[in-house]
Phi, psi and omega in degrees: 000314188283350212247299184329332206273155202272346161225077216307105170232089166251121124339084162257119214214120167191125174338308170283138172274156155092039179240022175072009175313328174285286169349296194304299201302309208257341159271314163313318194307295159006258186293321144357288205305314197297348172254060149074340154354093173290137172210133165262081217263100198274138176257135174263358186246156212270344190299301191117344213278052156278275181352267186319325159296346197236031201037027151301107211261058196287126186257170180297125179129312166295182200278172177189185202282293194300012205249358164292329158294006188293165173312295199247063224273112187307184176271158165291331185313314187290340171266012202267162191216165165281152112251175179294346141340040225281138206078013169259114182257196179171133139223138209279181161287166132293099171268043153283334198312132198222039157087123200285107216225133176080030190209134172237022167304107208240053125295327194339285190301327169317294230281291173274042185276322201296350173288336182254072175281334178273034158253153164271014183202145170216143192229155163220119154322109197238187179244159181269000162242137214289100159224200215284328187291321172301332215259326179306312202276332188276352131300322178296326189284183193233340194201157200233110148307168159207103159292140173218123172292130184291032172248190187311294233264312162302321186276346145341295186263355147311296219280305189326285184310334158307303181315322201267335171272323156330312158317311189297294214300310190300301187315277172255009194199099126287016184267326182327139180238163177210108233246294186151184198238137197254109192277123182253144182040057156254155185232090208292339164292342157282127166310325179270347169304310191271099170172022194202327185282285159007275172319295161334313173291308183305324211281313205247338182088150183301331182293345191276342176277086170269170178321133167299123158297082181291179175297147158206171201264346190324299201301335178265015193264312182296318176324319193271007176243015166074026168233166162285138207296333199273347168250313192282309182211095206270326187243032189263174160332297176295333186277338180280001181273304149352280166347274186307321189286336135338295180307311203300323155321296183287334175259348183289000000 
C-alpha cells in the first residue's frame, strides 16, 4: 500500500488528540527503517513528543519543523537531526510555537518536502487542531493514516478528520489517499470496542479497517524511555502489533 503512493508522504492523523497518533507515527518509522528503509519522521505538533519518543532532548533554539513557516526559512537539511535509529531522521516540533499569522499558504511544507529526495518514506507527525500547519501536512501527503481509540468519542474524531480531508483533496492535494484506519488501545473483549470497530466499518468499508494496536502499558514505558517498542521491548504486544501493521502497509 505504502509502496504503491506515488510519492510515499504518509500523514498520520485524526482530529481527537490522545488517539496514539504520536505512539503510531514514531514505531511505524521504526520498522520502516529497521527493513533497511530512509525514513524521515516530520513532527508537525507543537507538543514535540516525536523528539521524546526516539529520545531526542529538543531545546528552545534548535533548527525545528516550524521555522520553515518562518519569514526567512532554513533549507529541510538544516532542521533534519539524527537518532539513534539508523535510517531514521527527524524533524522536531517547536514546542514554542503559538501558531502561524499573515500567511494562508498551504505549500510550505509541500515545496519544502521536495529537498527530501534521499528518503524512501517520509511520515508526518499532525496536530489535532485544524490550523494552517494541519492543512500544510495533508497537502504534502500523498496518502492519510487515522489511528482512532475504539469509543464513541474517538469515531468522532474519525468522521471529523474524513471531512477535513476530503476538503484538502478537492482543493489542494488531489492525489490524496485515505490508506485506512488503525484501531489504537483496543480491547476486542469490550463491548463498546467492538461496537465502535463496526460502526467504523460500516461507515468506511471493512477494507479501510487495518490491523489494530492492542492496549499494552509496554508502549507507553518505551515512549517514556525515548525508544521504539521494537527495541525497548521486541517481544511484547506492541511490538508484534507495530510489526504486523507495518507488513500490512506494505503488502496491501
Amino acid at each position: 500500500m505504502l509502496e504503491q503512493l506515488t510519492r510515499p508522504i504518509l500523514a498520520i492523523s485524526n482530529r481527537k488528540g490522545g488517539t496514539g497518533k504520536t505512539t503510531t507515527a514514531v514505531n511505524l518509522a521504526a520498522e520502516l527503517a529497521a527493513r533497511q528503509y530512509r525514513v524521515l519522521l516530520v513532527d508537525t505538533d507543537s507538543q514535540g513528543h516525536c523528539a521524546l519518543g526516539l529520545g531526542i532532548r529538543w531545546r528552545p533554539g534548535q533548527p525545528n519543523l516550524h521555522d520553515l513557516f518562518s519569514d526567512r526559512p532554513p533549507s529541510l537539511q538544516e532542521v533534519i537531526l539524527k537518532t539513534a535509529t539508523p535510517g531514521l531522521d527527524l524533524v522536531a516540533a517547536n514546542t514554542r510555537f503559538e501558531g502561524l499569522w499573515g500567511t494562508e499558504d498551504s505549500g510550505i511544507l509541500k515545496r519544502a518536502l521536495k529537498e527530501a529526495q534521499d528518503y524512501d518514506f517520509i511520515l508526518l507527525d499532525t496536530p489535532p487542531s485544524v490550523d494552517l500547519v494541519l492543512i500544510n501536512a495533508l497537502t504534502a501527503a500523498s496518502g492519510v493514516l487515522i489511528p482512532a481509540v475504539p469509543h464513541h468519542l474517538g469515531a468522532e474524531g474519525v468522521r471529523q478528520l474524513t471531512q477535513l480531508f476530503y476538503r484538502v483533496a478537492s482543493r489542494d492535494n488531489p492525489g490524496l489517499k485515505l490508506l485506512g484506519i488503525v484501531p489504537v488501545m483496543a480491547d476486542p473483549q469490550v463491548p463498546g470496542h467492538r461496537e465502535v470497530v463496526e460502526e467504523l466499518k460500516k461507515a468506511f468499508g471493512p477494507g479501510r479497517m487495518l490491523r489494530g494496536v492492542r492496549r499494552d502499558q509496554r508502549l507507553a514505558e518505551a515512549f517514556a524511555a525515548g525508544q521504539p517498542i521494537r527495541q525497548y521491548a521486541g517481544r511484547s504486544r506492541g511490538a508484534m502489533d507495530y510489526f504486523m501493521l507495518t507488513e500490512q502497509l506494505l503488502k496491501i
